[in-house]
C-alpha positions in Angstrom: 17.4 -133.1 55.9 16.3 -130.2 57.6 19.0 -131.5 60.7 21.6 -131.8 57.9 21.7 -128.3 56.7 21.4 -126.7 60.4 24.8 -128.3 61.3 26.1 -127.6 58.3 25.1 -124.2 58.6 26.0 -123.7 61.7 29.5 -125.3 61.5 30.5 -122.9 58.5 32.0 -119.8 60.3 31.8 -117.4 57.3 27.9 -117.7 58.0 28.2 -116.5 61.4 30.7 -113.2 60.1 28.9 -112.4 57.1 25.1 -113.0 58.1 24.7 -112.4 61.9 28.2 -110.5 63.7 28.8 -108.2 60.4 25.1 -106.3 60.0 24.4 -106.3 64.2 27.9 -104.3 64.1 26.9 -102.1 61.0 23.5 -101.6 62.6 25.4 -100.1 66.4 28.3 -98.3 64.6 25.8 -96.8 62.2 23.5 -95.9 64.8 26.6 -94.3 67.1 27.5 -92.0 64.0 24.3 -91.1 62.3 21.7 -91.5 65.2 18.3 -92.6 64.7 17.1 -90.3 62.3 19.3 -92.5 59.9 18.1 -95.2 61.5 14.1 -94.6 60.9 14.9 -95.2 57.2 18.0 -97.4 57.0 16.7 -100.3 59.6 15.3 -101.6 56.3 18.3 -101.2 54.0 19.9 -103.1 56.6 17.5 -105.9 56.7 17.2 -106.0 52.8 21.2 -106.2 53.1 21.0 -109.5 55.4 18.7 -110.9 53.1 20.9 -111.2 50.3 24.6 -112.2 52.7 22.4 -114.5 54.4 21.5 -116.6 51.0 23.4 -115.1 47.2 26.7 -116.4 47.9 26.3 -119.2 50.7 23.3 -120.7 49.0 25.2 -120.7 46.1 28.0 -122.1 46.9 26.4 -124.5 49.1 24.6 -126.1 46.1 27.3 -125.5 43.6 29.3 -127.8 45.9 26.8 -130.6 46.4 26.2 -131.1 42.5 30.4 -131.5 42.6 30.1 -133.7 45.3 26.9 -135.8 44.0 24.8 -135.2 46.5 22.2 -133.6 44.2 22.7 -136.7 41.7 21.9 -138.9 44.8 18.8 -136.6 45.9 17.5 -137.4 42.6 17.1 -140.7 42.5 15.4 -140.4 45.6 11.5 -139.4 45.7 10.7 -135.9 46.7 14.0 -135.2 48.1 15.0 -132.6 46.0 12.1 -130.4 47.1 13.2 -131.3 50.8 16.7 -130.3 50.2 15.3 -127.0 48.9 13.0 -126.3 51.7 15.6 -127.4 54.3 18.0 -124.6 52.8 15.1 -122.6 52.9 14.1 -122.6 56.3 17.4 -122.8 57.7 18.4 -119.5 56.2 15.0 -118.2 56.7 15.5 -119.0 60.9 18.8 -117.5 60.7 18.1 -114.1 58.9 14.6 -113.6 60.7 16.7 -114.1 64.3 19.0 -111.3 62.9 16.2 -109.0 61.6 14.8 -108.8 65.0 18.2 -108.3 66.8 18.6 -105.4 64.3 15.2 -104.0 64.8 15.1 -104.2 68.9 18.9 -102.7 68.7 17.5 -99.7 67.3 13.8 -100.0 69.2 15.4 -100.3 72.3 19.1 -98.6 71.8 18.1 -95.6 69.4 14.7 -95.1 70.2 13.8 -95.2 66.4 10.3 -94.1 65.8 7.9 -96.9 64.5 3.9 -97.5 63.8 1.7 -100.0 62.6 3.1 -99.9 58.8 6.9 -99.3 59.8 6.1 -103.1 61.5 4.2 -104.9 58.5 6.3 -103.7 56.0 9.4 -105.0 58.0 7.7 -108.3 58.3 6.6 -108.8 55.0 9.1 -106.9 52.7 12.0 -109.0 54.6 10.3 -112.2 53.8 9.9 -111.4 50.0 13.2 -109.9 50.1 15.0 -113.2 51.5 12.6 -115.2 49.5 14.2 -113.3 46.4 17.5 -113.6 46.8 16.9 -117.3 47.9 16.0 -118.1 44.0 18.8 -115.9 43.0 20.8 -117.8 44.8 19.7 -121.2 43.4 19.4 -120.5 39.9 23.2 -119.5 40.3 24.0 -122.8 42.2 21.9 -124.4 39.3 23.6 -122.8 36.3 27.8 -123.4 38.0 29.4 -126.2 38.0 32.8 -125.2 39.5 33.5 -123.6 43.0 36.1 -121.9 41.5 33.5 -120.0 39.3 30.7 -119.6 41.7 32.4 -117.4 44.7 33.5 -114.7 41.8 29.9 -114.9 40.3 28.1 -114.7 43.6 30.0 -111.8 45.1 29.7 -109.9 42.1 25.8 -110.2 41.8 25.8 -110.0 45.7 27.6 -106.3 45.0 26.3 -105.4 42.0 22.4 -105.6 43.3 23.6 -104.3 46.9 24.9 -100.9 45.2 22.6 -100.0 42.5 19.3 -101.2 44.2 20.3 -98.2 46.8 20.6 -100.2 50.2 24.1 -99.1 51.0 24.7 -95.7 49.3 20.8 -94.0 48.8 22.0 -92.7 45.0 18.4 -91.9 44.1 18.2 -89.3 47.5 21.4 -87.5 45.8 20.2 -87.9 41.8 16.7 -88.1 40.4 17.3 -89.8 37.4 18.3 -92.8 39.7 15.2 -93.8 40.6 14.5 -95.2 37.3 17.7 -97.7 38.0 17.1 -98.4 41.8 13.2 -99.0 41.1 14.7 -101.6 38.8 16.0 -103.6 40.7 14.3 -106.5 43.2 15.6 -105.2 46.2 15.9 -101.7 44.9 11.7 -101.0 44.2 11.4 -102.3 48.0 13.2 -100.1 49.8 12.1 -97.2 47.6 8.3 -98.3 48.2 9.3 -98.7 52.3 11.4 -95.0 52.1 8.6 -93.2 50.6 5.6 -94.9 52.6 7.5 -93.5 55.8 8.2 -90.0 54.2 11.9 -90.3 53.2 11.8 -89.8 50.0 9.2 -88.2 47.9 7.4 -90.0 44.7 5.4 -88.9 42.2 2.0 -91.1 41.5 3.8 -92.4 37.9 7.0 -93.1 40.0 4.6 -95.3 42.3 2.7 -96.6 39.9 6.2 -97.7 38.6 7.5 -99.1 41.9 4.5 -101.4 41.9 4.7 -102.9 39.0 8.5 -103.5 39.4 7.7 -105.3 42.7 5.1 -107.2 40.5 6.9 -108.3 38.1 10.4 -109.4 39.8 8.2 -111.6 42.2 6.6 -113.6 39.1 9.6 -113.5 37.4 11.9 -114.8 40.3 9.1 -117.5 40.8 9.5 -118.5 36.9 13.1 -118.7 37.1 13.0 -120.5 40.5 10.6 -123.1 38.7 13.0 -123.4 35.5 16.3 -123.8 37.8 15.5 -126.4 40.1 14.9 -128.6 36.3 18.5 -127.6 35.9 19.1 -129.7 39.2 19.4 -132.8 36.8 22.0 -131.0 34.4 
């Protein structure tokens, strides 16, 4: 199965655009423009934002179209396949977006001398993982809950662009506006990137804003996980 979805995956060229030649472009035209002081803080927006292109709306539609086609309905009948067809569009995506996030992150090592440390590193590593890992179950409880392909591209792209713009990852509202923290930290993706920002001195928080950010991260992780539970019942709907 895991074969399957790599060919499939690699055959669909909107994957290619959207997930790997789209943010390495953003990431060197960026870099030419603003330089690496940009860079130092926005090498994570850009790996949050290759998270979610790299799973909301292909997963999505990918499953959307195999519960149309019965594929799912077959998988059922079959023992243990469903959670093999999940981990197989798992790890598939997951190979793809971590080979981007390292392009992106030796593109400004290497090409804009961006300045990094110990906790620049881990926080890339793991705060891309739970980020992909997140929009992964986003992505499959809208795949569970649409039955038409007609319905799910609209959806998808307009969660895909509602989260990407008010969790801060492509314009940094809550830099320009105070008050925006309290919608940016939010958000999944949002209390990420605030925690990453201010852990390298981009933006300051107070301790209750902290406090804040943690608990946001806390609870969207359980509450993804319940949701990710509950939607892959919906499989059999």
């Amino acid at each position: 199965m895991f074969k399957i979805e790599l060919i499939r995956i690699i055959k669909t060229p909107i994957n290619w655009i959207f997930s790997v030649v789209f943010p390495i472009a953003l990431m060197i035209l960026l870099g030419l423009l603003l330089k690496k002081d940009f860079l130092n803080y926005g090498i994570m927006a850009l790996v949050l934002l290759v998270s979610l292109t790299s799973t909301i709306i292909p997963i999505s539609i990918y499953i959307c179209s195999d519960k149309i086609e019965k594929r799912i309905k077959h998988y059922l009948i079959i023992k243990r396949a469903i959670p093999k067809y999940t981990s197989a569009l798992y790890f598939v995506n997951l190979i793809m977006f971590e080979f981007v996030a390292v392009v992106l992150f030796l593109i400004a090592l290497l090409g804009f001398k961006i300045q990094v440390d110990y906790k620049t590193i881990l926080m890339l590593i793991s705060f891309s993982f739970i980020s992909y890992t997140l929009a992964f179950i986003i992505a499959i409880i809208l795949g569970s809950l649409i039955n038409s392909i007609n319905a799910i591209i609209p959806y998808s792209m307009f969660i895909f662009y509602v989260l990407i713009f008010i969790s801060g990852i492509t314009v940094p509202l809550q830099t320009m506006m105070d008050q925006y923290f309290y919608v940016e930290v939010l958000t999944p993706f949002g209390c990420l990137y605030m925690f990453y920002s201010y852990v390298i001195a981009a933006i300051n928080l107070s301790s209750a804003q902290l406090i804040i950010t943690f608990i946001s991260i806390f609870i969207w992780i359980i509450f993804l996980l319940y949701l990710f539970y509950v939607s892959l019942k919906m499989y059999r709907k």
